[in-house]
C-alpha positions, 0 to 999 in steps of 0.5 A: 500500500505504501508503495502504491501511494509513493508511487501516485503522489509521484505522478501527481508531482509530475502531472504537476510540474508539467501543467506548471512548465505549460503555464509558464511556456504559453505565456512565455509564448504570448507575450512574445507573440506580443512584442512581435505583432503589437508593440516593443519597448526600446531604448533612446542611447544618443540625442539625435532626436532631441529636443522630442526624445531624449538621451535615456528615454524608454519608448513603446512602438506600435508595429501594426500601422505599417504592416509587418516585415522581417525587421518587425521579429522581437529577435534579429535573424538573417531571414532574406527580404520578402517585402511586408505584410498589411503594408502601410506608407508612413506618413510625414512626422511620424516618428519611426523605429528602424533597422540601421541598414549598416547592421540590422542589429542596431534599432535607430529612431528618426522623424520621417519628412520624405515618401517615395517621389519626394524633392528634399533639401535643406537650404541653411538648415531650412527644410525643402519638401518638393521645394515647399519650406517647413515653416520655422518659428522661434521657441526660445533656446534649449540644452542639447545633451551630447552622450557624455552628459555635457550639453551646449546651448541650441536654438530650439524652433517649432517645425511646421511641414507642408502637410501641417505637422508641427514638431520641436527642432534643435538648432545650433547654427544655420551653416554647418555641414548638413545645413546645405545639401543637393536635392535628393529624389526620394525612390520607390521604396525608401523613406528620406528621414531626419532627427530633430536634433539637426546639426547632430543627427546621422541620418538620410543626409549622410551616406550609409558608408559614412555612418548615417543611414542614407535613403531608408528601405521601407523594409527597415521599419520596426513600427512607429514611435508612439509614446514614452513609457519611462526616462532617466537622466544618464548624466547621473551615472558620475553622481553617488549611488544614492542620488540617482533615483532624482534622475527619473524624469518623472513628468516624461513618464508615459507621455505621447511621441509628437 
């Protein structure tokens, strides 16, 4: 008798276990199916897109309003290009998560301001879209944060493009190296995009061999930038330990991308 009760208490544990270890696989499985259709948090490590995101934001991007590609898998694998699933263009201002087409492992943020067939040029750092100017309007000066901690007064303006959305942009001068540049025919297929931090964003207007991301394929996108769901300052990384939690940016926290 005592060896048939060991024997079913043994089977009741293993019967169990393996309800348990199912448990956990189906929700192990749907919060990866998750990350995959819906949304994925991401990281912002440098202040190309400052002042709108900041060095040690934490965003959220909704990967369903542009369909679902390769780049949009929660994990990296080299998987050959078969063009996307519910496809949608995005629109101009929107906020984008992307694939770095120089090493699909890096996911980079950018403000999208060309679609396919689009005229785009910057004349002393004032953007052209098919020879129509973004409107620029003075908003006082700001601090743009490098990714050392340091910072440098900028001249912070609010951004109107031609289809009337209306974002805040770093500037810090009007003539540097990427305030002039020769008209660029977006093509089929591609997106022309910028940060906001104007004068230190490598973006559509440096090439892919020089470190910046060129003509982006739409197949590159990940999903659109849609809110902050935390920050902390980095810059407290050289403070004492006990300090750090005066860090967090608590009025940056689940607030929209704009």
């Amino acid at each position: 008798m005592s060896v048939e009760k060991v024997t079913g208490s043994t089977k009741r544990t293993s019967s169990g276990w393996a309800g348990q270890i199912a448990q956990l696989a189906g929700i192990v499985a749907a919060v990866f199916i998750a990350k995959g259709a819906l949304a994925e948090p991401f990281y912002v490590p440098s202040g190309s897109m400052e002042p709108t995101l900041l060095i040690g934001d934490a965003l959220l991007a909704s990967k369903f309003p542009y369909g679902y590609g390769t780049s949009s898998l929660p994990i990296q694998i080299n998987l050959p290009e078969t063009g996307r699933v519910f496809a949608e263009m995005p629109k101009q201002g929107d906020v984008v998560v992307f694939r770095w087409p120089g090493d699909r492992s890096q996911a980079w943020v950018k403000r999208v301001v060309g679609l396919p067939g689009d005229r785009i040029q910057m004349r002393q750092g004032q953007l052209f879209i098919n020879d129509r100017p973004a409107e620029l309007k003075p908003d006082g000066v700001g601090a743009a944060e490098d990714d050392n901690g340091g910072s440098e007064p900028a001249y912070r303006y609010v951004e109107t493009l031609p289809n009337g959305v209306s974002h805040l942009i770093f500037k810090m001068r009007d003539n540097g190296p990427l305030d002039n540049t020769t008209e660029v025919i977006v093509p089929s297929g591609h997106l022309f995009v910028l940060g906001d931090n104007r004068d230190n964003s490598a973006d559509s207007r440096v090439p892919l061999r020089s470190g910046g991301v060129g003509l982006l394929p739409v197949d590159n996108l990940v999903g659109r930038a849609d809110a902050v769901l935390g920050s902390w300052d980095l810059g407290m990384r050289g403070q004492p330990v006990w300090t750090w939690l005066s860090g967090f940016r608590l009025a940056r926290f689940f607030t929209a991308v704009h």
